[in-house]
GUMARZA-333704 format. One record per residue (C-alpha): x, y, z; residue number from 1. Coordinates in Angstrom, 1 decimal. Each point is the difference from the previous one (the first is absolute). Layout:
<recs>
     c1     c2     c3 resi
      X      Y      Z  NUM
...
</recs>
This chain:
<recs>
     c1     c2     c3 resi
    0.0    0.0    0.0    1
    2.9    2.5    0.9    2
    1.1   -0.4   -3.6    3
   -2.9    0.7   -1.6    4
   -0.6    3.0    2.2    5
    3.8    0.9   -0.9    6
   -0.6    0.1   -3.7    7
   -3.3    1.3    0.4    8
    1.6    3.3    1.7    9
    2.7    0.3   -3.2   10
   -2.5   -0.2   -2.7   11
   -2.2    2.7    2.5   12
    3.2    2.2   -0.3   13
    0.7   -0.7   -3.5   14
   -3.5    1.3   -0.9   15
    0.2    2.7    2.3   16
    3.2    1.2   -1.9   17
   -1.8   -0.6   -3.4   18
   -2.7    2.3    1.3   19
    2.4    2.9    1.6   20
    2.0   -0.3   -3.4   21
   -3.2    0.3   -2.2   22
   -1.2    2.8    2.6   23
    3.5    2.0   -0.7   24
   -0.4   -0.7   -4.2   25
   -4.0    1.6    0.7   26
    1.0    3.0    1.7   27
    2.8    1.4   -1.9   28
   -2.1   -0.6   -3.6   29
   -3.9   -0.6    1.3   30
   -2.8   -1.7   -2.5   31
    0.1    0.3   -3.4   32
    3.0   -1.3   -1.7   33
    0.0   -3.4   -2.0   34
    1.0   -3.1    1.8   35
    3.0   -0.4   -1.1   36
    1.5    2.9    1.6   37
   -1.3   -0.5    2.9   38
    1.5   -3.8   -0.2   39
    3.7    2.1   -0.9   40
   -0.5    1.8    3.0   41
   -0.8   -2.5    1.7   42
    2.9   -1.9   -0.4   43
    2.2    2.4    0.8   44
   -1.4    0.3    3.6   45
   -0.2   -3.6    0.5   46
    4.3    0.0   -1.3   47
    0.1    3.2    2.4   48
   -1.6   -2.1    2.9   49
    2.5   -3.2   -0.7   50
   -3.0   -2.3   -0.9   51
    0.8   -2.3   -2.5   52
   -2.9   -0.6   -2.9   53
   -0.4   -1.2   -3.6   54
   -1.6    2.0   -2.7   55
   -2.5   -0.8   -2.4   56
    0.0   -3.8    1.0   57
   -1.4   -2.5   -2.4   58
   -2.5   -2.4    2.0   59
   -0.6   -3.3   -2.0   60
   -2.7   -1.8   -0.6   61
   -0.2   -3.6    1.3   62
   -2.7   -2.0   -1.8   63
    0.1   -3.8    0.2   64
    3.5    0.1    1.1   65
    0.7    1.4   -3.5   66
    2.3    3.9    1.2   67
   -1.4    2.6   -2.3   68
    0.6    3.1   -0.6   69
   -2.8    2.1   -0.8   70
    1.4    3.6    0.4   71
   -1.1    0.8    3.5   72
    2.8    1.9    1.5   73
   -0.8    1.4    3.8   74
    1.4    3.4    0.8   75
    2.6   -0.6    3.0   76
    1.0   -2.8    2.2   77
    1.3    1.2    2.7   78
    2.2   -1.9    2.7   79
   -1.1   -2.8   -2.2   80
   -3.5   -0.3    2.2   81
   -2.1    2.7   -0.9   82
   -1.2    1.2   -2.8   83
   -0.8    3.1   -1.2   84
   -2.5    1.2   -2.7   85
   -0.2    3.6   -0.8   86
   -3.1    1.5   -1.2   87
   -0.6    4.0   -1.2   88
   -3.8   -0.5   -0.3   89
   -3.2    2.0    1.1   90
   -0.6   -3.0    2.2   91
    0.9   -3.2    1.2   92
   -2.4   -2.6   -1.2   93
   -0.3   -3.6    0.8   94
    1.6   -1.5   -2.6   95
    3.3    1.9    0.4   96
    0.2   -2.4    3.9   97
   -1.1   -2.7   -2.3   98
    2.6    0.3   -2.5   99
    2.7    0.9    3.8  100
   -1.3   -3.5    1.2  101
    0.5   -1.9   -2.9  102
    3.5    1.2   -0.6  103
    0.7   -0.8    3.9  104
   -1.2   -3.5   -0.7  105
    1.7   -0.7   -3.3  106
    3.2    0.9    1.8  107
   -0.9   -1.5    3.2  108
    0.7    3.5    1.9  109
   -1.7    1.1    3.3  110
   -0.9    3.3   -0.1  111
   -0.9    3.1   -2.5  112
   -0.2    3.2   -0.3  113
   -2.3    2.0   -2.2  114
    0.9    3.9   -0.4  115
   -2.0    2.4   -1.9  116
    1.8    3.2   -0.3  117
   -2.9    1.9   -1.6  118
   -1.5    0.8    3.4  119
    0.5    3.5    2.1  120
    1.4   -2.6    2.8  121
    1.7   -2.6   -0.9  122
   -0.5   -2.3    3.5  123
   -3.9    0.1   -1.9  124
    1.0   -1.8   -3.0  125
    2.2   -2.7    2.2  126
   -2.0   -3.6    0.3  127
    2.0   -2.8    1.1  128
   -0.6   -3.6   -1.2  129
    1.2   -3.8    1.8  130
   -0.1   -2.4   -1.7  131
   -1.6   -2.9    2.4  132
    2.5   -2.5   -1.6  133
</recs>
């Protein structure tokens, strides 16, 4: 149990690092950029903040133990256990956690993070998704 309480505390402060780093990136250039920059920036503060992530991460597709590769490509990977999907939309809708859970299954991954930067606080357009493995 100590262990899984242990790792459960680093993912809580990885994600709480992502946030900070995505608060700093909303701050200095607020809503209404593409997602792309704000991805750029992004990166940058995670490098800044030591965290070590992936960009623009292809996620196969297993199908009948057949590895596929279909073109899905997640936005970061960070500390190699959470991922993170960037969004610059009016809102968050339901198949954006969808397609966050289905990337955190596909790569058998524990936690995500959704960040919409189109939103006059970013901590609004923050949703977190577990995947229950």
């Amino acid at each position: 149990m100590k262990r899984r309480d242990a790792e459960a505390q680093s993912i809580n402060a990885v994600t709480e690092a992502i946030i900070g780093a995505a608060i700093e990136v909303h701050k200095a250039l607020g809503p209404g950029l593409l997602e792309s920059a704000y991805e750029a920036c992004l990166c940058h503060e995670l490098a800044l903040r030591k965290l070590a992530f992936r960009r623009q991460e292809p996620v196969p597709v297993i199908y009948k133990s057949v590895r596929l590769d279909c073109g899905y490509v997640l936005d970061l990977l960070v500390e190699d256990r959470v991922v993170v999907e960037l969004k610059a939309v009016e809102s968050l809708q339901p198949v954006h956690a969808s397609q966050l859970l289905t990337y955190l299954r596909l790569l058998d991954k524990p936690l995500g993070l959704l960040i919409n930067f189109r939103t006059t606080k970013l901590v609004d357009g923050v949703k977190r998704v577990a995947n229950n493995l």
